[in-house]
C-alpha positions as CSV (number, residue, x, y, z in Angstrom):
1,X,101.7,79.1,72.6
2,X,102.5,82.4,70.8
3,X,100.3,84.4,73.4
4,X,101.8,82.7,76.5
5,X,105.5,83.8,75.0
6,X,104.5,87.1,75.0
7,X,103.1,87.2,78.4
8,X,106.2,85.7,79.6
9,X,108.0,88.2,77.7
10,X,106.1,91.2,78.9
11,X,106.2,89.6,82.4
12,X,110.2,89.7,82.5
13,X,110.5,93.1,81.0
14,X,108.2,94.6,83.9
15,X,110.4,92.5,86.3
16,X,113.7,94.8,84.8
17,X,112.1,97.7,84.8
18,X,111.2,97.1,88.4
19,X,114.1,96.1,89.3
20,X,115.7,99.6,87.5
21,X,113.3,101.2,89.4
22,X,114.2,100.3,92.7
23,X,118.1,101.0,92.1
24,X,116.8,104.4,90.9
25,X,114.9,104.9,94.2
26,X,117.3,103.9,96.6
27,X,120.0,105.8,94.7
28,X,117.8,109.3,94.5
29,X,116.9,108.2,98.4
30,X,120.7,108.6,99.5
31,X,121.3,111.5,97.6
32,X,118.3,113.4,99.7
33,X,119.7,111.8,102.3
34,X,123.2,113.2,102.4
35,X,122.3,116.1,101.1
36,X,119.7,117.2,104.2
37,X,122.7,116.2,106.6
């Protein structure tokens, strides 16, 4: 039980951090962006 928790747990953080990830990209993306224009 206790092992599957954690899993779950670790699962969901990797799923933010992801998910932070991607904002970060697409954010650092359109700054290149509209700075090369």
């Amino acid at each position: 039980m206790i092992q599957s928790h954690l899993i779950y747990g670790l699962s969901v953080n990797i799923e933010k951090e992801s998910i932070k990830n991607v904002e970060f990209n697409t954010l650092f993306m359109l700054s290149t962006k509209s700075k090369q224009i």
